[in-house]
C-alpha positions as CSV (number, residue, x, y, z in Angstrom):
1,X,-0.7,-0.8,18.7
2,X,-2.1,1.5,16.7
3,X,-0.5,4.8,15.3
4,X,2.6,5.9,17.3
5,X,2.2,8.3,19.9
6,X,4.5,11.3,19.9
7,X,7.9,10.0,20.7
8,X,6.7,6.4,21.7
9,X,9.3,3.7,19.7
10,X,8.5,0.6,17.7
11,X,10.5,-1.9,17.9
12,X,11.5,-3.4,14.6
13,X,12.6,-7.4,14.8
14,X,14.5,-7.0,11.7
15,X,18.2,-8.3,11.8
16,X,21.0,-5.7,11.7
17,X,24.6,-6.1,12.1
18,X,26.9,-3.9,13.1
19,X,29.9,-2.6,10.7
20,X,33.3,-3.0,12.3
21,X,34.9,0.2,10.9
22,X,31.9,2.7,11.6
23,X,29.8,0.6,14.0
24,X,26.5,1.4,11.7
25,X,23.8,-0.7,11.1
26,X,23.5,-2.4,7.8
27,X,20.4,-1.7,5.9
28,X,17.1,-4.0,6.7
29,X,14.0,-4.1,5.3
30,X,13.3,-1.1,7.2
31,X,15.7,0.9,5.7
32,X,17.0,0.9,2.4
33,X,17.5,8.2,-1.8
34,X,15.3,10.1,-3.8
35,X,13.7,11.1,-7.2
36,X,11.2,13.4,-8.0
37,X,8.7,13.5,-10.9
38,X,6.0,15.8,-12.2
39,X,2.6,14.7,-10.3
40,X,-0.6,14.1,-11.8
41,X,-4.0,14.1,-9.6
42,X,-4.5,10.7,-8.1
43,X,-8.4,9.1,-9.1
44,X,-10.1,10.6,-5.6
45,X,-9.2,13.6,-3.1
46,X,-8.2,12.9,-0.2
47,X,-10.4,13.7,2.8
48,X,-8.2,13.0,5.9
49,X,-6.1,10.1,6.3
50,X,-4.9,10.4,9.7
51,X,-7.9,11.5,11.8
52,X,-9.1,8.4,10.4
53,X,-6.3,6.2,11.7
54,X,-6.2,7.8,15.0
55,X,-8.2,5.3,16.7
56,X,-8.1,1.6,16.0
57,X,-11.5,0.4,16.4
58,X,-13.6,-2.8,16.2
59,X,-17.0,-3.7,16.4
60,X,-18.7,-5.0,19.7
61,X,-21.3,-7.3,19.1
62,X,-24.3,-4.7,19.2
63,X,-22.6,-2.7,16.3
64,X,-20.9,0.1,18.1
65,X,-17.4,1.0,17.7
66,X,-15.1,0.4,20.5
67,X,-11.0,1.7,20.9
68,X,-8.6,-1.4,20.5
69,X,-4.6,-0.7,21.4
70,X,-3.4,-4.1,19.1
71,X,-4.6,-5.3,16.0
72,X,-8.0,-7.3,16.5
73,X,-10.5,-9.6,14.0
74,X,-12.2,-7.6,13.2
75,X,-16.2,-8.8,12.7
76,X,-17.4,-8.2,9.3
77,X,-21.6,-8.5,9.2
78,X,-23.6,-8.6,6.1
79,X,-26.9,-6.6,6.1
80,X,-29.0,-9.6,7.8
81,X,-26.6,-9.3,10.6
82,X,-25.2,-12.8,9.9
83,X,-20.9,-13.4,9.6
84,X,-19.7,-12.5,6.0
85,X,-18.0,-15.6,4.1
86,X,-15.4,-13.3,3.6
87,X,-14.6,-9.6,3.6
88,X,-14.7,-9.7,-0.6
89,X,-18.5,-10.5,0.0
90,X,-19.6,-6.9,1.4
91,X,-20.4,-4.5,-0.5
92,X,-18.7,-1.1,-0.8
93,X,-19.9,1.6,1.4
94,X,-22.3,4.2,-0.1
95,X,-19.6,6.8,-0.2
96,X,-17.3,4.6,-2.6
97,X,-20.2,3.7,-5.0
98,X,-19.7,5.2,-8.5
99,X,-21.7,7.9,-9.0
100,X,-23.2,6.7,-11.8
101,X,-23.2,3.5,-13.9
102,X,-19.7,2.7,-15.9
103,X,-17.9,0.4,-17.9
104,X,-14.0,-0.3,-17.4
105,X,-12.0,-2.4,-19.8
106,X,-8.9,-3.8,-19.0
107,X,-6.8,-4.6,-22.3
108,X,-4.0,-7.2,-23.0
109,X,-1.8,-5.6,-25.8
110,X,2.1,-5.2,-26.6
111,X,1.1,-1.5,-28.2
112,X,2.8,1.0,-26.4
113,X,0.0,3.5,-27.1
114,X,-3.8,2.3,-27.8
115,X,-6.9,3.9,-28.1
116,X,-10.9,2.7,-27.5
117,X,-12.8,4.0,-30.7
118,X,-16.5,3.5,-29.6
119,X,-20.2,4.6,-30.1
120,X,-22.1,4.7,-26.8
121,X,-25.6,3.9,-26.3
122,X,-25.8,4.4,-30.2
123,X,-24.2,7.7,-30.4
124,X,-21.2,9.4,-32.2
125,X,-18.4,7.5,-32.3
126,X,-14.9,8.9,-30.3
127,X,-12.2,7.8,-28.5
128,X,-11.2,6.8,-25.1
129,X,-7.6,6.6,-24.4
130,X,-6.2,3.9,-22.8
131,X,-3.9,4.6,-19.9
132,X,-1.0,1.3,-18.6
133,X,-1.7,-0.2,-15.1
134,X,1.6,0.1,-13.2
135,X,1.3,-3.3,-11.3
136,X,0.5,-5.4,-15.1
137,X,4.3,-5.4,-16.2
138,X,3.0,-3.8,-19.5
139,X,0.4,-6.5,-20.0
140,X,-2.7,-4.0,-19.2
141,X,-4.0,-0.9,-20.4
142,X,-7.5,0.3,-18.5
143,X,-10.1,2.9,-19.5
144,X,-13.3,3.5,-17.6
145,X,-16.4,5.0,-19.6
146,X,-19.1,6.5,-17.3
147,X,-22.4,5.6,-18.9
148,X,-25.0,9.0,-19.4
149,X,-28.3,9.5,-18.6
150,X,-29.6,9.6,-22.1
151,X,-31.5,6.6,-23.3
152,X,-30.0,4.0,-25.9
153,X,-30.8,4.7,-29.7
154,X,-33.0,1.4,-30.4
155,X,-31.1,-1.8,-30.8
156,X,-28.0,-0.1,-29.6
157,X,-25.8,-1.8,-27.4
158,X,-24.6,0.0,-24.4
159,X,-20.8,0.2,-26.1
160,X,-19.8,-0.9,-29.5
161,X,-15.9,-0.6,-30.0
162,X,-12.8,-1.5,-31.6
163,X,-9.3,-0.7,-30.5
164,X,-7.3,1.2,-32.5
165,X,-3.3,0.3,-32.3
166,X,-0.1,2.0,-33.4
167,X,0.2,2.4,-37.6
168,X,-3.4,2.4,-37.8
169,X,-3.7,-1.3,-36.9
170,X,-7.0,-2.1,-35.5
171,X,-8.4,-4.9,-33.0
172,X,-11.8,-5.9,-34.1
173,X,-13.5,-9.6,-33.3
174,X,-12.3,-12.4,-35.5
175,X,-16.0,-13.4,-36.6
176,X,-16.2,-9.4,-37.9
177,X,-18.1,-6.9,-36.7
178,X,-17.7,-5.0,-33.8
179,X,-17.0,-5.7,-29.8
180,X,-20.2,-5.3,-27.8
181,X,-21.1,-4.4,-24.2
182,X,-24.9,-4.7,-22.9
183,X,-24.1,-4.5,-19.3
184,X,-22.4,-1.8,-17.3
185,X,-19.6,-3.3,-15.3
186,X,-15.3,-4.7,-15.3
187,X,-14.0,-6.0,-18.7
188,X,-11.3,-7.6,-20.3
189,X,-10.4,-8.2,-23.8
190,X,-7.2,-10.4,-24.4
191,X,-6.6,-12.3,-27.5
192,X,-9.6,-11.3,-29.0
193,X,-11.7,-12.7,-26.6
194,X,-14.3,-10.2,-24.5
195,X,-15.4,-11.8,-21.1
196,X,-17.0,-10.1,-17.9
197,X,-14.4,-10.0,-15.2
198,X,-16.2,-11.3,-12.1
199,X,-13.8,-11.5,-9.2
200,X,-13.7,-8.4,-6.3
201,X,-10.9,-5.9,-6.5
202,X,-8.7,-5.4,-3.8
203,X,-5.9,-3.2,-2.9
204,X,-2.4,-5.1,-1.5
205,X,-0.3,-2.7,0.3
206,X,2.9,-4.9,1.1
207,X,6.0,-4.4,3.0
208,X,9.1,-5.6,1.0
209,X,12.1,-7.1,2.1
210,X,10.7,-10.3,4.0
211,X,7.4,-10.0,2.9
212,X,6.9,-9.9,-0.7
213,X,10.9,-10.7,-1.4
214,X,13.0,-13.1,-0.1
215,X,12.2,-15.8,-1.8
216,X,12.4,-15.4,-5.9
217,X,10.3,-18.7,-6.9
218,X,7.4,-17.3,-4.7
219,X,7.7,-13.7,-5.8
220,X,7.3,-14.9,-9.7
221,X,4.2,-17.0,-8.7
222,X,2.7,-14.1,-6.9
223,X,3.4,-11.6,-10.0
224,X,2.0,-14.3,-12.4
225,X,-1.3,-14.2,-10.9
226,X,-0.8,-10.8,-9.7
227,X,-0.8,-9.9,-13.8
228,X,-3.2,-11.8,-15.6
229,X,-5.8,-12.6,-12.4
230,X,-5.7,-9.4,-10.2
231,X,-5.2,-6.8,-12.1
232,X,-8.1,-6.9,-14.7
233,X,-10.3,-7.3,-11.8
234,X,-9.0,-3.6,-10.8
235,X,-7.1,-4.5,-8.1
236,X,-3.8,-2.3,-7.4
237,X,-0.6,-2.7,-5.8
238,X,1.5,-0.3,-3.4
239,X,4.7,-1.1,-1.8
240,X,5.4,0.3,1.8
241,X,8.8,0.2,2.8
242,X,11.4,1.3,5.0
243,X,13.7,1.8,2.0
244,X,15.0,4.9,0.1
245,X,14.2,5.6,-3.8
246,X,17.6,4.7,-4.6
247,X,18.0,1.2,-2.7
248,X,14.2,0.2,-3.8
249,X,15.2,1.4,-7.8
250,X,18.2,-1.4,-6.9
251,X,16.2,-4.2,-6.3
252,X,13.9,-3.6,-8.7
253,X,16.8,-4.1,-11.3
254,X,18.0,-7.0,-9.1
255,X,14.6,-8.8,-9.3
256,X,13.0,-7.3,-12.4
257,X,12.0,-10.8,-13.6
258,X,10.3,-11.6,-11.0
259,X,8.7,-8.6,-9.1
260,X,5.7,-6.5,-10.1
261,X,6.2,-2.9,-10.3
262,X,3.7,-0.7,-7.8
263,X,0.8,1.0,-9.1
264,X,2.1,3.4,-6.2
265,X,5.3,3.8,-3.5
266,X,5.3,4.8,0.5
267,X,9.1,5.0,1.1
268,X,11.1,5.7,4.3
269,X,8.6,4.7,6.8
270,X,5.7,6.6,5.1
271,X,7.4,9.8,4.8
272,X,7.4,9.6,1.2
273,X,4.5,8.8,-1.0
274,X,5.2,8.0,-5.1
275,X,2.9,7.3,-8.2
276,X,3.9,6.0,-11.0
277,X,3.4,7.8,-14.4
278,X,2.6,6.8,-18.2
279,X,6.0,7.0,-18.9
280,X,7.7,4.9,-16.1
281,X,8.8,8.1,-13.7
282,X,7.6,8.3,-10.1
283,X,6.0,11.5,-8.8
284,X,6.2,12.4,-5.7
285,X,2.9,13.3,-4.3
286,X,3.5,17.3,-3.3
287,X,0.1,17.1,-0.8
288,X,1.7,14.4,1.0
289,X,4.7,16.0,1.8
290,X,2.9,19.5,2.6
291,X,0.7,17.7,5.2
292,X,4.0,16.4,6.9
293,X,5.3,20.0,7.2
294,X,2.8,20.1,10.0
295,X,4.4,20.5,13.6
296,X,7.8,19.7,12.0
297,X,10.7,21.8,11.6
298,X,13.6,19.7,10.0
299,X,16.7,22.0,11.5
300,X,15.4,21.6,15.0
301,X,15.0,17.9,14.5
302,X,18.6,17.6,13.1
303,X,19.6,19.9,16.1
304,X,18.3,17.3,18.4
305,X,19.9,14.8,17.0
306,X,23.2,16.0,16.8
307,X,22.6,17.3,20.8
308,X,22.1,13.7,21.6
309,X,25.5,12.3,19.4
310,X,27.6,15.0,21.5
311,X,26.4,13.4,24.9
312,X,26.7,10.1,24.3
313,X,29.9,10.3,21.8
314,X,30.4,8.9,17.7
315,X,31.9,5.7,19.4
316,X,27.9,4.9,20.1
317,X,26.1,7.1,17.6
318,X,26.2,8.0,14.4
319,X,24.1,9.9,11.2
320,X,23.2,7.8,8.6
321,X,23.9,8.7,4.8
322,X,22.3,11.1,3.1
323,X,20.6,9.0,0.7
324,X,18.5,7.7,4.3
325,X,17.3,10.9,5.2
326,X,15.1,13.5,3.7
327,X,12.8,16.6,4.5
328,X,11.2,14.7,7.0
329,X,12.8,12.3,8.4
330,X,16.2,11.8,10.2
331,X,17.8,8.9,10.6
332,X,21.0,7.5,12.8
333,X,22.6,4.4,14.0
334,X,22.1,4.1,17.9
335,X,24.2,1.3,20.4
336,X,21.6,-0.3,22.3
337,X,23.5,0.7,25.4
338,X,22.5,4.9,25.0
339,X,19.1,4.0,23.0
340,X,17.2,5.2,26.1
341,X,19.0,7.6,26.8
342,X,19.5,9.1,23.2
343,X,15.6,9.0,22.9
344,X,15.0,10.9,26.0
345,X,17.1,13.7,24.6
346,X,15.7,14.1,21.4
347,X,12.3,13.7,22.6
348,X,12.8,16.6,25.7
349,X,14.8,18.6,22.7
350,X,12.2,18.4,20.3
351,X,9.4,18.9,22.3
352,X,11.4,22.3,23.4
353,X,11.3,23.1,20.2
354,X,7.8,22.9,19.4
355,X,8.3,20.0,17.2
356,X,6.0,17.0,17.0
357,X,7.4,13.8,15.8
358,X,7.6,10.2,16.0
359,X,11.0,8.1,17.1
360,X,10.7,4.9,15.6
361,X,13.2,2.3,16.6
362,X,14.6,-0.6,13.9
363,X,16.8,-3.3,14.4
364,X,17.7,-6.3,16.1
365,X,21.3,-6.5,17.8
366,X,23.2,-4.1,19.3
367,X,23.3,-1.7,16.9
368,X,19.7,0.2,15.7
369,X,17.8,2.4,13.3
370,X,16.7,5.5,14.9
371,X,14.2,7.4,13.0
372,X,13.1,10.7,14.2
373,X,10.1,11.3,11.8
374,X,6.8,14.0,11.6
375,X,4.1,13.1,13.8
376,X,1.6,12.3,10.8
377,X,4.1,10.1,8.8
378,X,4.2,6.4,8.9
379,X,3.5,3.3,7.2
380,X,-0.3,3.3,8.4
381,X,-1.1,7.1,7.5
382,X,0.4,6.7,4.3
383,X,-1.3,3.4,3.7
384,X,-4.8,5.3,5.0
385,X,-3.8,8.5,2.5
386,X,-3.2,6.2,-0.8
387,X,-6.1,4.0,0.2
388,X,-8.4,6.7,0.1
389,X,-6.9,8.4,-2.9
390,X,-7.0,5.4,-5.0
391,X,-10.9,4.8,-3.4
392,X,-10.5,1.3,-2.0
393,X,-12.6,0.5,1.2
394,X,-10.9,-1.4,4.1
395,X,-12.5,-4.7,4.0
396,X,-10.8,-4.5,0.4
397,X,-8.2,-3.6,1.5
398,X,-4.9,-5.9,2.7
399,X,-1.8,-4.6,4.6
400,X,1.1,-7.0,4.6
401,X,3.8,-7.4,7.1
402,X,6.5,-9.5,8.9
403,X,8.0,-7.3,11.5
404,X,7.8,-4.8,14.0
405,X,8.1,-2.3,11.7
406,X,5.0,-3.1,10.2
407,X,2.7,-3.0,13.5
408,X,1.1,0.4,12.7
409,X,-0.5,-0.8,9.4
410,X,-1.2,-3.7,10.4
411,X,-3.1,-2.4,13.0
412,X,-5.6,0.0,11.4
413,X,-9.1,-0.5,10.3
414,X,-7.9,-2.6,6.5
415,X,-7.1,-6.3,6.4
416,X,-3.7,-7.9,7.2
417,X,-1.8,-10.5,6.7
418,X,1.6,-11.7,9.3
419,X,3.4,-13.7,6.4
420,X,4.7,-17.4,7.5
421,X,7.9,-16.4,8.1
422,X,7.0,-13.5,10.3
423,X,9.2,-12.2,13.6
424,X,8.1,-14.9,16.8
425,X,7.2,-11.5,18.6
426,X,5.0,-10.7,15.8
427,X,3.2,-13.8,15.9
428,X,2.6,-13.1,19.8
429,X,1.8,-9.7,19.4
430,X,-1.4,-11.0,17.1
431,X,-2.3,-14.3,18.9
432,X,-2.4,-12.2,21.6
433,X,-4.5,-9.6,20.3
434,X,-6.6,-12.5,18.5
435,X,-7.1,-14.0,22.6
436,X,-8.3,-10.7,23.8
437,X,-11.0,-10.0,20.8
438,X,-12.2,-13.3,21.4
439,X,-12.9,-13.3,24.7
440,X,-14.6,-10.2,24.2
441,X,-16.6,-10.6,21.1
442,X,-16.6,-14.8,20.7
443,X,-16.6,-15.7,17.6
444,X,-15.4,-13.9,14.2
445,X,-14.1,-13.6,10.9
446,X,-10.2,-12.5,11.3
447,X,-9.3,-9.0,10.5
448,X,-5.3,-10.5,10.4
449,X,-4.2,-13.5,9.3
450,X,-0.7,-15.4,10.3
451,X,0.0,-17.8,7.1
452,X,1.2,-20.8,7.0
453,X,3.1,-19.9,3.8
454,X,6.1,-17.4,3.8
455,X,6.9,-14.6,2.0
456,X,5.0,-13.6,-1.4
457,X,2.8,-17.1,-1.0
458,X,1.5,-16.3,2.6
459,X,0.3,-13.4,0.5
460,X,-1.3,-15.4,-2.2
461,X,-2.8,-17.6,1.1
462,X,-3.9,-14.6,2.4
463,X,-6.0,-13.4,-0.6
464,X,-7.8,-16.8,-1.0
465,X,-8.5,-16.7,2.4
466,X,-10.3,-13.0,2.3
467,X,-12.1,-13.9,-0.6
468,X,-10.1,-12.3,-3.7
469,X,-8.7,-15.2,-5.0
């Protein structure tokens, strides 16, 4: 399955339970308010997220691109037309290239503001500010330093630093002297020690509840490495779940020991996309949200909805809370028993109306999530949208997932991984997908992995498996 068609459902395996007194769903890891915060530009433009993820494609054995409708391996080639070890050993594709040569330094300190002072290639000395990496936990501050043109002054190194700290404290090498790069390239100085950071990047994009939580042994193991492996290496971290701001801002209190904060947020089944400031705040990406207005009109949507609850009564259907719905997206609480037919009437209303959106169905039991949502929202155009923006390619990049819920991301062009402890239906939707690439294109380095570990270590499994661990 690719991205939803207008008005086609997904089917989310996540358990719900119905509440006796107002027959609603309880929340799931699809569901789960809303803050706002001043934006700042992300590190690339965005070109267009989801013409790209249109079409799931993979490549036939003579190169050419061919249209998929499940997730497939995807074949991976290196330029002597032989299989890739693993995705990590590719390299990045012209467009992603830096433009020119640069250095980036990730930093270990407790300083709560820090600064690189530093001569390049022999020249004046300045500084670079050092800006906190979300995902660290406060461990790591990053600067990158494109490198100019001009030729070195002789005997020069290509940067000669110190950091400068709070109350004028300064880090400098314990032998004396300065800190000294020769080579562009990735960085790290902890401790005082400066070593090359050698590993690939990567960019984990991970549903939550099920996925990366669960299980509170393997979700500090995953954030230990996470900090002091990954994210030196320049690797990044975004959540995509079905939950609201407020419910995620819960469990991040309920787990703040153990769970690494996002360098970046999709919430409510990609309709909202966050980034985390300096400062802690999330902004709410305002380009996002403007390229969801398209097609959609929120009051005929709601209209719909409320169409559909008169036919089939409030003993069967229900609006969620307002903390579950927002400028795009309505959510209510359907009885398996009208879910057809409460589909078919908001999908003939809307379509009336001139709106274009998604219904995407959640739950397990008799009582479901129905979310009526804008046609280019969802968890794989937001993942496509923040992938681009933060300039990862797919083959570094890894979508995470354990449900139905998580089919569309899973099944676009990135990397995947069906955690150990997935849905059995989800497991057959990618054996089954697995079968069909296989007969086709024989053999292949997997796009999507099933685990054998669960939760935040079928993760781990998963990036040692692709290379980036």
């Amino acid at each position: 399955m690719g991205l939803l068609a207008h008005f086609q459902s997904s089917e989310n395996v996540n358990a719900l339970t119905p509440l006796a007194a107002s027959h609603s769903p309880r929340p799931c890891a699809h569901h789960h308010g809303h803050t706002a915060a001043k934006r700042r530009c992300w590190h690339r433009t965005v070109a267009s997220a989801q013409a790209q993820a249109q079409t799931l494609q993979v490549a036939d054995g003579s190169g050419a691109k061919q249209p998929a409708e499940a997730p497939t391996g995807l074949p991976l080639m290196n330029g002597n037309g032989a299989h890739a070890r693993t995705p990590a050993d590719l390299p990045l594709p012209p467009e992603l290239e830096p433009e020119q040569p640069s250095v980036t330094l990730h930093y270990a300190t407790g300083w709560q503001t820090a600064a690189l002072h530093g001569s390049l290639q022999g020249g004046q000395w300045q500084d670079f500010s050092l800006q906190q990496v979300g995902s660290s936990g406060g461990r790591w501050t990053v600067v990158d330093i494109s490198i100019p043109d001009s030729q070195s002054a002789q005997d020069a190194p290509l940067l000669e630093f110190v950091i400068r700290g709070e109350q004028n404290a300064w880090d400098k090498p314990q032998a004396g002297g300065n800190y000294r790069i020769t080579e562009p390239g990735r960085y790290r100085l902890k401790n005082g020690e400066l070593e090359a950071v050698m590993g690939p990047p990567c960019l984990i994009v991970s549903d939550l509840d099920d996925t990366m939580v669960g299980d509170d042994a393997a979700l500090a193991t995953f954030t230990r490495w996470w900090q002091e492996e990954a994210v030196p290496r320049g690797s990044r971290l975004v959540y995509n779940t079905g939950r609201a701001m407020d419910t995620f801002e819960t469990l991040c209190e309920e787990k703040t020991d153990s769970m690494a904060l996002p360098d970046a947020l999709i919430l409510s089944v990609g309709t909202q996309i966050y980034e985390r400031q300096a400062d802690g705040s999330w902004a709410d990406d305002k380009e996002w949200s403007a390229t969801l207005d398209d097609g959609w009109h929120l009051n005929s949507v709601r209209e719909a909805a409320y169409t559909a609850l008169a036919a089939v009564g409030r003993d069967n259907m229900h609006f969620r809370p307002p903390e579950e719905q927002n400028d795009h997206k309505v959510t209510c609480g359907v009885h398996e028993g009208v879910l057809e037919e409460v589909k078919a009437s908001i999908s003939d209303a809307v379509k009336r109306a001139g709106v274009k959106a998604n219904i995407i169905v959640c739950g397990k039991g008799e009582w479901k999530f129905l979310d009526i949502v804008s046609h280019k929202a969802g968890k794989l155009a937001a993942l496509e949208y923040v992938r681009q923006q933060l300039g990862f390619p797919h083959h570094h990049t890894i979508a995470c997932g354990d449900s139905g819920n998580d089919r569309d991301m899973l099944a676009g062009q990135n990397l995947a991984v069906v955690v150990g402890n997935a849905q059995d239906e989800m497991k057959a939707w990618i054996e089954q997908a697995d079968q069909q690439l296989a007969a086709s294109n024989g053999a292949h380095l997997p796009r999507v992995l099933v685990s054998k570990a669960h939760r935040a270590l079928g993760i781990l499994e998963a990036l040692e498996f692709f290379g980036f661990k």
